[in-house]
N, CA and C atoms as a LAMMPS dump frame, in Angstrom:
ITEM: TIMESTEP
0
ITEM: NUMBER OF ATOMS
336
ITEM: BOX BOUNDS ff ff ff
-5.0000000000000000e+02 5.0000000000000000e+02
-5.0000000000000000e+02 5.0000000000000000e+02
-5.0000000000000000e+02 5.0000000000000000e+02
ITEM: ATOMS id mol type element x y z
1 1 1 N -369.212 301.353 276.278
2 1 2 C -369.97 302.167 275.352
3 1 3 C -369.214 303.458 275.127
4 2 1 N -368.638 303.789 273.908
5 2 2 C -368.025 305.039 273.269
6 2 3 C -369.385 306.311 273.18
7 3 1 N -369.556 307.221 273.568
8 3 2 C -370.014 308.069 273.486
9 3 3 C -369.323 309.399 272.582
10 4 1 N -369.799 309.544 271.378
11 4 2 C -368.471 310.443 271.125
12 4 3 C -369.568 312.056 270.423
13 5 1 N -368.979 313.346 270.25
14 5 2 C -370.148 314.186 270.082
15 5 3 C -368.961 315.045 269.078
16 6 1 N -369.368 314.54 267.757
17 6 2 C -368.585 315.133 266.697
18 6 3 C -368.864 316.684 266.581
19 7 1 N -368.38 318.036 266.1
20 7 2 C -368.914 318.782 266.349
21 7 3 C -369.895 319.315 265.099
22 8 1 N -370.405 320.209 265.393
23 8 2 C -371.337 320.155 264.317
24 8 3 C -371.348 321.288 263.051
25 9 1 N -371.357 321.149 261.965
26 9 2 C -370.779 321.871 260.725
27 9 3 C -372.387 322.193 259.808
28 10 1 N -372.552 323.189 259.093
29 10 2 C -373.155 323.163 258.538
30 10 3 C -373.6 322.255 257.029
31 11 1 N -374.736 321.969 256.732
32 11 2 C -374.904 321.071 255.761
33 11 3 C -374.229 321.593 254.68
34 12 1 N -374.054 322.291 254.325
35 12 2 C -373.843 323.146 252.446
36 12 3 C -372.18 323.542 252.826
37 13 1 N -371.665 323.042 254.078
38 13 2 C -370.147 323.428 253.952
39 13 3 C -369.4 322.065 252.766
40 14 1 N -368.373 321.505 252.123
41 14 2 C -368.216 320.7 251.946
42 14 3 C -367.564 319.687 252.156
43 15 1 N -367.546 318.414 252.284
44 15 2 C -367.275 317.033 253.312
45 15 3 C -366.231 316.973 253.532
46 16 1 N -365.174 317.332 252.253
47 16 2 C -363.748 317.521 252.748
48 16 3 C -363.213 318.284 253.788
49 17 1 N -364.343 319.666 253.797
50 17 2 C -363.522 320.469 255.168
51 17 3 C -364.688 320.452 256.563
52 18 1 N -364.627 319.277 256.589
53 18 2 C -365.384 318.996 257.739
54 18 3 C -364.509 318.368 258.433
55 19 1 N -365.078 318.393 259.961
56 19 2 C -363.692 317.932 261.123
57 19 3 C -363.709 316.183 260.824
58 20 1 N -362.835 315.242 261.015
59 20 2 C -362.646 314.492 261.197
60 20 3 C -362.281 313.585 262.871
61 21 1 N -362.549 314.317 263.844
62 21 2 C -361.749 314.336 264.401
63 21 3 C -362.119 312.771 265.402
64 22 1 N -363.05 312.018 265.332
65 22 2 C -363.405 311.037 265.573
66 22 3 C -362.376 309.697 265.049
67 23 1 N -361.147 309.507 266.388
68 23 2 C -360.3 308.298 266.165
69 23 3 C -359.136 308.943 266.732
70 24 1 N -359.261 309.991 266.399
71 24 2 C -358.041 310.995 266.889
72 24 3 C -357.786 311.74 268.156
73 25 1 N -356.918 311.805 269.119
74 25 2 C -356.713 312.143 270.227
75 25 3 C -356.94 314.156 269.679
76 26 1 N -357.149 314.864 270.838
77 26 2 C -356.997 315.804 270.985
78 26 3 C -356.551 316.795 270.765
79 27 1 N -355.804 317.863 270.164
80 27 2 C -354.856 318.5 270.002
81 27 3 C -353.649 318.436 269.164
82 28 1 N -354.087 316.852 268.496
83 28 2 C -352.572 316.212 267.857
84 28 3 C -351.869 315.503 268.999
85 29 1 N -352.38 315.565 270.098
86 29 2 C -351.136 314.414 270.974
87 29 3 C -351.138 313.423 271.077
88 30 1 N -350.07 312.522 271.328
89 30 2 C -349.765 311.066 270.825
90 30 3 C -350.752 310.475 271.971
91 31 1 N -350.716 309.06 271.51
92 31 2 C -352.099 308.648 272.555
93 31 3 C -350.701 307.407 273.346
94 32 1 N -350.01 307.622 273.449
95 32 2 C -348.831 306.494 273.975
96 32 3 C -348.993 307.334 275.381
97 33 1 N -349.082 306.742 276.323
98 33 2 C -348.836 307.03 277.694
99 33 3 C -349.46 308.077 278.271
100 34 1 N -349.771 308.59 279.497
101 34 2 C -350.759 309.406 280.036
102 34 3 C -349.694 310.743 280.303
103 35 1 N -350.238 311.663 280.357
104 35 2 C -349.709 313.204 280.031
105 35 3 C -350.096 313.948 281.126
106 36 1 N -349.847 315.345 281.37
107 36 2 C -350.333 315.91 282.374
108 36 3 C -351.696 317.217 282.092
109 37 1 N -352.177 316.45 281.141
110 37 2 C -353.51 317.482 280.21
111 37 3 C -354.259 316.643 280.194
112 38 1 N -354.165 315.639 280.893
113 38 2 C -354.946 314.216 280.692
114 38 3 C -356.855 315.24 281.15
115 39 1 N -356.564 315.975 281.796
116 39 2 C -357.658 316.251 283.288
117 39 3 C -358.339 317.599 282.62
118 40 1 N -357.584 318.338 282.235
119 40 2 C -357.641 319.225 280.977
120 40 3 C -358.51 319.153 279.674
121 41 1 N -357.958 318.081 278.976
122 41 2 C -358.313 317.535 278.001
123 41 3 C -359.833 316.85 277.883
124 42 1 N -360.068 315.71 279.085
125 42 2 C -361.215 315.928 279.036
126 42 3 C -362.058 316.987 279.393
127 43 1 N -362.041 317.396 280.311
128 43 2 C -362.887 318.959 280.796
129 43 3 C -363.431 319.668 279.622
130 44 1 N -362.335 319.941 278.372
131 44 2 C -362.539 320.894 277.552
132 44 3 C -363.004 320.192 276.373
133 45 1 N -363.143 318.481 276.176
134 45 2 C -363.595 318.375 275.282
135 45 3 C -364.885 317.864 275.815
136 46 1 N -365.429 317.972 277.247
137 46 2 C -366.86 317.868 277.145
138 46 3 C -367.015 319.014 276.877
139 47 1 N -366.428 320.106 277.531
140 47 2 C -367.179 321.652 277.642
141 47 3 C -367.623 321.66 276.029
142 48 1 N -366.539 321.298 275.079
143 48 2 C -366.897 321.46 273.822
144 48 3 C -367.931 320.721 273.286
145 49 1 N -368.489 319.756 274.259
146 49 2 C -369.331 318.602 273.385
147 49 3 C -370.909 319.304 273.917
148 50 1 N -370.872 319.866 275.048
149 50 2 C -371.685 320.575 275.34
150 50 3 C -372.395 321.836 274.785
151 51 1 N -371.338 322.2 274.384
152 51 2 C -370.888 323.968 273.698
153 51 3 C -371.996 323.34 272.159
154 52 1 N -371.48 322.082 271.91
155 52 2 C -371.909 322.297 269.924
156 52 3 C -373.373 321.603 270.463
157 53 1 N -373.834 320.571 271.593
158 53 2 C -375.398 320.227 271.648
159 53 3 C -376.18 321.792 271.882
160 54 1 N -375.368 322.385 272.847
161 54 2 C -376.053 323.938 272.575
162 54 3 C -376.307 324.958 271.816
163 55 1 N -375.587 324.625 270.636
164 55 2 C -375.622 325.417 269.246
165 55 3 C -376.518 324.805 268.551
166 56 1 N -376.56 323.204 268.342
167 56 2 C -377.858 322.737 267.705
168 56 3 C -379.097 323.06 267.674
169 57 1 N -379.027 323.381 269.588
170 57 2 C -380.305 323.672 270.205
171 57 3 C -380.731 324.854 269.723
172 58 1 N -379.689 325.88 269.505
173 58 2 C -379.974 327.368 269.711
174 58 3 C -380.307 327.619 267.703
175 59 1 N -380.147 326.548 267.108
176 59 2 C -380.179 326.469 265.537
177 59 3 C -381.401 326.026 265.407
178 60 1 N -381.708 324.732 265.877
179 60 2 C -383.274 324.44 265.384
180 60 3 C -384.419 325.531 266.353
181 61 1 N -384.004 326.028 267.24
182 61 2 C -384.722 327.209 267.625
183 61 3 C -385.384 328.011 266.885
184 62 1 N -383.902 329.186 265.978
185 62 2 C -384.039 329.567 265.3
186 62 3 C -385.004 329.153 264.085
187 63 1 N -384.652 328.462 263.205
188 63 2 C -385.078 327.612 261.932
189 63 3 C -386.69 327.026 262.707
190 64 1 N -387.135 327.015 263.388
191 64 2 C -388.516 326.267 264.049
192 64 3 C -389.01 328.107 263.931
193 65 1 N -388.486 328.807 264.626
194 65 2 C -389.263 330.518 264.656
195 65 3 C -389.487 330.597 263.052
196 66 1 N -388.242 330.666 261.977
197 66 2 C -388.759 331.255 260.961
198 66 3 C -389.555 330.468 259.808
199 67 1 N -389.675 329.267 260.993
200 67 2 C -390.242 328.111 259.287
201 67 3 C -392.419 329.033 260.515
202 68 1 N -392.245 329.26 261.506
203 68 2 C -393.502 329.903 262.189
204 68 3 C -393.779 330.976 261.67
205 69 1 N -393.144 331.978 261.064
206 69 2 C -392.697 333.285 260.273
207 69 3 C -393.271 333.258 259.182
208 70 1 N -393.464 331.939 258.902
209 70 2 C -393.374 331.476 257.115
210 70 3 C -391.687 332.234 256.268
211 71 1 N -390.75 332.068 256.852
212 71 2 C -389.683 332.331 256.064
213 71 3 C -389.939 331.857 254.744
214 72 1 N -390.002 332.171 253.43
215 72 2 C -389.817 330.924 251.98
216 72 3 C -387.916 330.473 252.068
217 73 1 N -387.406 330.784 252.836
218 73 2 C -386.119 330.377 252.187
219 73 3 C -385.578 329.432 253.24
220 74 1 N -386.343 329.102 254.115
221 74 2 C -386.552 328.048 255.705
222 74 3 C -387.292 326.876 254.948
223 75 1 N -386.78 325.587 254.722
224 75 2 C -387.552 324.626 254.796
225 75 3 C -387.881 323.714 255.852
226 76 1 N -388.87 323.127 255.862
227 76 2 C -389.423 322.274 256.536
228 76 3 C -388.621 321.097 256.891
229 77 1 N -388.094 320.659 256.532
230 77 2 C -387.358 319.411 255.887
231 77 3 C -386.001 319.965 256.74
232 78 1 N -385.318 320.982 256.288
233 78 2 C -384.029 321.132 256.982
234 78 3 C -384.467 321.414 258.646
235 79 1 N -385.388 321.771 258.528
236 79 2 C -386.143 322.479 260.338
237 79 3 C -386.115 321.065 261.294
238 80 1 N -386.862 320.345 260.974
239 80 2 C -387.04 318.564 261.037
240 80 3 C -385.47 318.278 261.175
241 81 1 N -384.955 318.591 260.128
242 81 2 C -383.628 317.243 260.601
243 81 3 C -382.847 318.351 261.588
244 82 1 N -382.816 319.726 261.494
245 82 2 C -382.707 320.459 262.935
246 82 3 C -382.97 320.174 264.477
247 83 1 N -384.132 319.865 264.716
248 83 2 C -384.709 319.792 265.586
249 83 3 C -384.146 317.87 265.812
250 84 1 N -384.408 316.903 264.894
251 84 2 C -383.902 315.979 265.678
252 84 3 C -382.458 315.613 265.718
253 85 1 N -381.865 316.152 265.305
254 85 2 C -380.132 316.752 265.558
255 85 3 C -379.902 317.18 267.289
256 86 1 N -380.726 318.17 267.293
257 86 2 C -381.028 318.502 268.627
258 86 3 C -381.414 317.579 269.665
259 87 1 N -382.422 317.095 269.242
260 87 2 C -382.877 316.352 270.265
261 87 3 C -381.872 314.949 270.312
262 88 1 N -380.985 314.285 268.95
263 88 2 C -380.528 313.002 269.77
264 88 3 C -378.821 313.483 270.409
265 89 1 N -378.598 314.689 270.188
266 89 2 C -377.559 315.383 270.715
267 89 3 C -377.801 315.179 272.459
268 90 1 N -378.801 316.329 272.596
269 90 2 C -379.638 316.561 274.171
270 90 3 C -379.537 314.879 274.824
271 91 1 N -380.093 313.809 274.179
272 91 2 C -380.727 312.778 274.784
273 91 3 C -378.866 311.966 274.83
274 92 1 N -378.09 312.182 274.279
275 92 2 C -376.64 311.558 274.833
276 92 3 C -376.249 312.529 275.845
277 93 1 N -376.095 314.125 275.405
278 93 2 C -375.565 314.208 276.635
279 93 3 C -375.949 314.186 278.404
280 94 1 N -377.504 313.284 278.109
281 94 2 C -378.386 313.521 279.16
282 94 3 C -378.161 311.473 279.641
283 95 1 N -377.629 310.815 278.734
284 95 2 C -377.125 309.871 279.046
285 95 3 C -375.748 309.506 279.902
286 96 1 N -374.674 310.489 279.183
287 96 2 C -373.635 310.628 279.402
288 96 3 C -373.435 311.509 281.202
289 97 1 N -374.585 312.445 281.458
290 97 2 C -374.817 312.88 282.644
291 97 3 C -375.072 311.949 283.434
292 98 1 N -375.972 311.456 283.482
293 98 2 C -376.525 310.053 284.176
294 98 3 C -375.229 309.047 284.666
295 99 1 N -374.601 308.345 283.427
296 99 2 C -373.289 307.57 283.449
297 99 3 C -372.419 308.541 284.712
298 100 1 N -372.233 309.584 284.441
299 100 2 C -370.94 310.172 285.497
300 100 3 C -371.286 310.151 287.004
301 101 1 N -372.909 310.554 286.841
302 101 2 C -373.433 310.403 288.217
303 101 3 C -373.331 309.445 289.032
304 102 1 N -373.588 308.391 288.329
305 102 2 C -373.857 307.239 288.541
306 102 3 C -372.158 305.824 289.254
307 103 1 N -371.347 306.913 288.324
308 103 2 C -370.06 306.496 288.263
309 103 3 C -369.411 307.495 289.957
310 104 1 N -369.924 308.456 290.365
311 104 2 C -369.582 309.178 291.488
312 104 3 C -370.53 308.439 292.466
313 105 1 N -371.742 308.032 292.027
314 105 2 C -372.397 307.2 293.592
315 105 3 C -371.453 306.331 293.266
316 106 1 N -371.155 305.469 292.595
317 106 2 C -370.578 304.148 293.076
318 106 3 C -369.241 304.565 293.438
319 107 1 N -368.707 305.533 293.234
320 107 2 C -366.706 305.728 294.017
321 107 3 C -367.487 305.934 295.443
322 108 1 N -368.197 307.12 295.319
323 108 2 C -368.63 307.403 297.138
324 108 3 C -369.452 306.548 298.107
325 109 1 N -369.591 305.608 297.021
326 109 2 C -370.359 304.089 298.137
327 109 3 C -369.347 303.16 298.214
328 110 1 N -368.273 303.245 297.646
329 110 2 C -367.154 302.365 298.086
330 110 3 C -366.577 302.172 299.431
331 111 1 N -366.401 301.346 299.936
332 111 2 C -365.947 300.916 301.352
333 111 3 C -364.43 301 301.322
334 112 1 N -363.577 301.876 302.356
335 112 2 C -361.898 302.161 302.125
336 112 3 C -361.179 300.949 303.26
């Protein structure tokens, strides 16, 4: 199972300059043979996958306070697809937690 956590761009930016970066290794580096950023690389692209479920979070926050405000220039509709942005963000990386855990009981129940 690929788990992957694209980062997240605003709706009204446009599609062309949105990241692509889903297929593509890291940084631009070749995906031929293992490197010494291997350990690196992931670290910083969970930290980052973490970093943008926490911006979602900290967005439909926002947008949920001012659609409570009655903002007129806050819709309902964008608040909604906010909030479940958020939430199926939260619910992978709460999968993806689980998986690692799960992946450290079974190395430390291994018999040497």
């Amino acid at each position: 199972m690929d788990l992957r956590f694209p980062t997240i761009t605003p709706l009204n930016t446009p599609l062309t300059s949105r990241s692509t970066a889903i297929g593509k290794p890291a940084g631009g580096a070749s995906t031929g043979g293992a490197d010494a950023t291997g350990s690196a690389g992931f670290s910083s692209e969970l930290s980052n996958a973490l970093k943008s479920v926490s911006a979602a979070q900290m967005k439909s926050s926002s947008l949920q306070r001012e659609v409570q405000l009655e903002n007129p220039a806050v819709s309902l509709e964008d608040t909604m697809l906010a909030i479940q942005k958020a939430q199926i963000g939260f619910q992978a990386t709460l999968h993806v937690r689980n998986r690692m855990v799960q992946a450290y009981t079974d190395i430390m129940n291994m018999q040497v």
